[in-house]
N, C-alpha and C positions, 0 to 999 in steps of 0.2 A: 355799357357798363356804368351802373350809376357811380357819383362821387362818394369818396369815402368817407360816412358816418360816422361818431364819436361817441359814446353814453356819458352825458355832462351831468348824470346826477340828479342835486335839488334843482340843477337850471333844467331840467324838463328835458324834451325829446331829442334826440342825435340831433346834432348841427351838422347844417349842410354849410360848405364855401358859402353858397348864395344866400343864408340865412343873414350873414353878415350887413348885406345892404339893407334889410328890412330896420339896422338901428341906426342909419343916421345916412347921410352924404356924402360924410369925407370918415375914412379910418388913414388919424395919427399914424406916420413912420414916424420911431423915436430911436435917436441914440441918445443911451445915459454911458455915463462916465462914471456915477457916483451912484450904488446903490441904495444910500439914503436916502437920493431923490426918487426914487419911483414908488412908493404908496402917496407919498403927497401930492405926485404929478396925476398919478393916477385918480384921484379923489378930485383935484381941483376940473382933470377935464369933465368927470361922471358930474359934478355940479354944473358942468356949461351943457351938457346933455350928452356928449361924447362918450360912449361907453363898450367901444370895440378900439383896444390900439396893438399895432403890429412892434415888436420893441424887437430892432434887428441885434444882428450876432456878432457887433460888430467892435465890439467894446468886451472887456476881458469881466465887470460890471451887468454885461447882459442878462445870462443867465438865473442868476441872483436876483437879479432885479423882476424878473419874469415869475420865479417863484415868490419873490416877497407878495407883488401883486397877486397874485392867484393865494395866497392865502388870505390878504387883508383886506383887498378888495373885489368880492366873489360876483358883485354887479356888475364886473367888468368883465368883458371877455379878451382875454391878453392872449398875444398868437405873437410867434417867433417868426421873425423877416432875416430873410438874405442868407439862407439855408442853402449849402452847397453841396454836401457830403450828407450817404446816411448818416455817420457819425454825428452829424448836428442836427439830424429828427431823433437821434435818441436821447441826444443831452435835453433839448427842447422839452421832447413830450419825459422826461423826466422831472425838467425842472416846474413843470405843471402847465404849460402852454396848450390852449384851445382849438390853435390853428397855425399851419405853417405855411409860410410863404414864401417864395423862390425867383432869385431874377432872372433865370433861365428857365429852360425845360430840361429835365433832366431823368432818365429811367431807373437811377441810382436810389433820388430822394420820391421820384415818385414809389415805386416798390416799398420802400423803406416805412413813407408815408399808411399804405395802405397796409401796413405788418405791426405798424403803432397803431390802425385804428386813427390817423389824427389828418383829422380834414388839410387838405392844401389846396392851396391857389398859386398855381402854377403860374411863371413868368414866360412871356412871349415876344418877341419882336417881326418878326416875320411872318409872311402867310403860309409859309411849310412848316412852322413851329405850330402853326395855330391849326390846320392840318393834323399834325402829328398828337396834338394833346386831347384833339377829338375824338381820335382812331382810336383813344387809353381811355374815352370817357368825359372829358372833362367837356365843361359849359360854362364855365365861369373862369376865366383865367385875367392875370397881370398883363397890362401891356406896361412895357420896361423897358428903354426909359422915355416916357410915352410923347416928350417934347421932342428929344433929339431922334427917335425913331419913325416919325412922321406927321404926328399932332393929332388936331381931330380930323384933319383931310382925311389921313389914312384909315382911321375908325369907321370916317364918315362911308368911303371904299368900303370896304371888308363888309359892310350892312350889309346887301344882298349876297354875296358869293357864302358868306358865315353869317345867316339871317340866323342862326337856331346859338350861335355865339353870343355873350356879355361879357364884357370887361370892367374890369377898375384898371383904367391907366392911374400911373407912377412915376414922378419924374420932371422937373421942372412943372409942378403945379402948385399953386397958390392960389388967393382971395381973390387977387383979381382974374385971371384966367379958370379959374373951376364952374363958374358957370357955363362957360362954353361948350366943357366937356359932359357934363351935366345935364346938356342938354340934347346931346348924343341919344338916336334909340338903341342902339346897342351899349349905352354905360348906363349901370347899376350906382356906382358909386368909385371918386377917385382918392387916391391916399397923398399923403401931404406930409413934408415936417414942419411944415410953417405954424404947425400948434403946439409945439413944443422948443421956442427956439434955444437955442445953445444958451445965449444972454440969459434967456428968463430962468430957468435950469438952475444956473450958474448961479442966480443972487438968490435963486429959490423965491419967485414971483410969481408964487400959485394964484392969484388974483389976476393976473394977466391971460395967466394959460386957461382959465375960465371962462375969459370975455372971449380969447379968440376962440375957443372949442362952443360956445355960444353963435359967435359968427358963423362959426362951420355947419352947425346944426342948423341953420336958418336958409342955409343956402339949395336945399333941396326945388325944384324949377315947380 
């Protein structure tokens, strides 16, 4: 069963999950607080080259902020993180999100997923999750949370028994540890909030979130 396709319109052909690594190394985990920060946050990463970000649901602000982006900044691809219930694939793919992501496996939001039409990338920790999410189709899933759940050891494992497997680990990853994972042949790409941080946010130092989403985009092995 292939992954499930989306019609994006003027952006051209159904995105697939895995379409997402083809725009950069790392895709932004962002919590905003303040909806007025997200076109600006938005705009300063697409100038550092970053132009896929996951903006989780984790903040009363999210949603809002998800739709601001999808209408102000259409070069970006903005995708809803940390999706638990259908109920949050339909506010999601309401509020205009491209992609949904999940820190679990779940047949709730997968289903749900696949009734919107809105690609997901499933969350995974385990080898009978990762098991389980292939049996529904998937080939590209979360490993979550990818530091406390094993590292690259376990990634580095899982390569032959889930050779036909890619992940974006999640989860204690940053600047200096993302190479590693990077250079994984099972990782496409891993997500990060260290390009968005709370501080910069906060004083609204979109000049910063630039250099480091510049950093991130360089880091491709």
């Amino acid at each position: 069963m292939k992954q499930t396709g989306v019609d994006q319109g003027d952006a051209g052909a159904p995105l697939e999950p895995l379409d997402l690594a083809d725009r950069g190394p790392v895709i932004p985990v962002v919590v905003i607080d303040h909806v007025e920060h997200a076109v600006p946050m938005a705009r300063a990463l697409l100038e550092g080259g970053v132009s896929v970000i996951e903006v989780t649901l984790r903040t009363p602000a999210a949603l809002a902020s998800i739709e601001a982006i999808a209408r102000a900044v259409p070069e970006t691809i903005v995708g809803a993180g940390t999706l638990r219930h259908a109920a949050d694939v339909r506010s999601a793919h309401a509020a205009g999100a491209r992609f949904a992501v999940s820190p679990g496996y779940s047949s709730a939001v997968v289903s749900a997923c696949r009734t919107m039409a809105l690609p997901l990338l499933p969350g995974v920790a385990t080898a009978s999750e990762v098991m389980r999410a292939a049996d529904d189709g998937f080939r590209f899933l979360k490993f979550f949370p990818a530091s406390a759940a094993g590292g690259p050891a376990l990634l580095r494992a899982w390569a032959s028994p889930f050779a036909d497997i890619v992940f974006c680990p999640t989860g204690g990853i940053g600047i200096d540890n993302a190479p590693a994972w990077l250079a994984l042949p099972n990782v496409e790409v891993v997500g990060g909030s260290w390009l968005t941080p709370a501080d910069a946010l906060a004083a609204r130092d979109w000049p910063r979130l630039t250099r480091l989403a510049r950093e991130a985009s360089a880091l491709r092995p």
